[in-house]
C-alpha positions in Angstrom: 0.0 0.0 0.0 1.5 3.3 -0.8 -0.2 7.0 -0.3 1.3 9.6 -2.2 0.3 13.3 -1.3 0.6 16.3 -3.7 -0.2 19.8 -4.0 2.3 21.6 -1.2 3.3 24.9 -1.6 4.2 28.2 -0.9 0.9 30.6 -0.3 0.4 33.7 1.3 -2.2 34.8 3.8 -5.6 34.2 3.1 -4.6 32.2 -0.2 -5.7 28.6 -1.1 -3.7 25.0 -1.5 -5.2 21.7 -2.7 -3.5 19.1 -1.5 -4.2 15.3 -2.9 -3.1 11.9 -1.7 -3.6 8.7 -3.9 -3.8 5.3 -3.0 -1.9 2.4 -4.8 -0.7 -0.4 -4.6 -3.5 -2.5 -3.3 -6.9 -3.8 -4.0 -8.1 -2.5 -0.4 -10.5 0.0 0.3 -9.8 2.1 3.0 -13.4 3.8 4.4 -11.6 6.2 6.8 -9.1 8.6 5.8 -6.9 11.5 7.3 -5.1 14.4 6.9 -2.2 15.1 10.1 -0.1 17.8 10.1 3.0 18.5 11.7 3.7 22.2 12.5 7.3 23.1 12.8 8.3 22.1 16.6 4.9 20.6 17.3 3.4 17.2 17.5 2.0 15.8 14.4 -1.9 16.9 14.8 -5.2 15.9 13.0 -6.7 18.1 10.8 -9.8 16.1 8.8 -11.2 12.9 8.8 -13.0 11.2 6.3 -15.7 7.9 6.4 -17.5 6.1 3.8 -17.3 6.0 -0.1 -21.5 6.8 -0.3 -22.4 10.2 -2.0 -22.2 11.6 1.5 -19.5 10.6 3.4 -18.8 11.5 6.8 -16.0 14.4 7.8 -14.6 15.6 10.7 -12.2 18.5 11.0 -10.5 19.9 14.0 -10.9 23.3 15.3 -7.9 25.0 13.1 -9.4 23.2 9.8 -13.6 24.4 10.8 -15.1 26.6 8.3 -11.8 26.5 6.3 -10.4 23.3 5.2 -12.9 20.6 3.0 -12.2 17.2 3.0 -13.1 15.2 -0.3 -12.8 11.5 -1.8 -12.8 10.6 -5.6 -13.7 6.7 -5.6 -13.3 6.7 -9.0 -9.8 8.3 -8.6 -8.9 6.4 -5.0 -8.1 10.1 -3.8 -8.7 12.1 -1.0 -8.5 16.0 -1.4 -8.1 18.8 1.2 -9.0 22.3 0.3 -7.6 24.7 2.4 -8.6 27.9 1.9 -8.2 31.4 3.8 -4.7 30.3 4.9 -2.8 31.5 7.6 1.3 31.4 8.4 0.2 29.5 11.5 -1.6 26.6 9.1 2.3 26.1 8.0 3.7 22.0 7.8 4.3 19.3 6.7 0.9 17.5 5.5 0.7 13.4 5.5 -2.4 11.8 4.9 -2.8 8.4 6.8 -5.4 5.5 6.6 -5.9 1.9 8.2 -8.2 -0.4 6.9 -10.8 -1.5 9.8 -9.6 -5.6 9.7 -6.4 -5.8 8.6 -3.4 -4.8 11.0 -1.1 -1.7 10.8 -1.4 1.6 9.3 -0.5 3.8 6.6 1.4 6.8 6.2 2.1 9.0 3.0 5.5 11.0 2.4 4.2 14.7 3.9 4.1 18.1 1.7 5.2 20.8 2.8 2.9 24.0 3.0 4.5 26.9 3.8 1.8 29.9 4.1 3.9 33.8 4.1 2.5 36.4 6.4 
């Protein structure tokens, strides 16, 4: 199983990334999946969750992703999308998306991306 994620940048203030991770390598489906992020100095964090491949899938977001960050899946694609929009420099990281599939054992992390967002 490999994730890769995409879409990293440099932004400023109240601009927009996409990032994208895509699953390969397997045959799996993976219902839940998550975007961490890992602040400079800080402990790698949870930022939006993820469940289900119906029309309507379920998403979480922490407080620092509410109202700003969008989750997304492409079943088609085996992608899942964050939209981050109205950035801010403290939204700067590294960005790894992460699944595990609910009855097989261990867990799956992507290489991060870095987003860098200017003041």
């Amino acid at each position: 199983v490999q994730l890769q994620a995409s879409g990293g940048g440099l932004a400023q203030t109240g601009g927009s990334l996409r990032l994208s991770c895509v699953v390969s390598g397997t045959t799996l489906r993976f219902p839940v999946m998550d975007w961490y992020r890992r602040a400079p100095g800080n402990q790698r964090e949870l930022v939006a969750t993820i469940e289900g491949f119906d029309r309507s899938p379920r998403t979480n977001y922490s407080d620092l992703a509410k109202g700003r960050f969008t989750i997304s899946r492409d079943n088609a694609r085996n992608t899942v999308d964050l939209q981050m929009n109205s950035l801010k420099p403290e939204d700067t990281g590294v960005y790894s998306c992460h699944t595990k599939h609910p009855f097989t054992p261990g867990e799956y992390w992507g290489h991060g991306t870095q987003v860098t967002v200017s003041s």
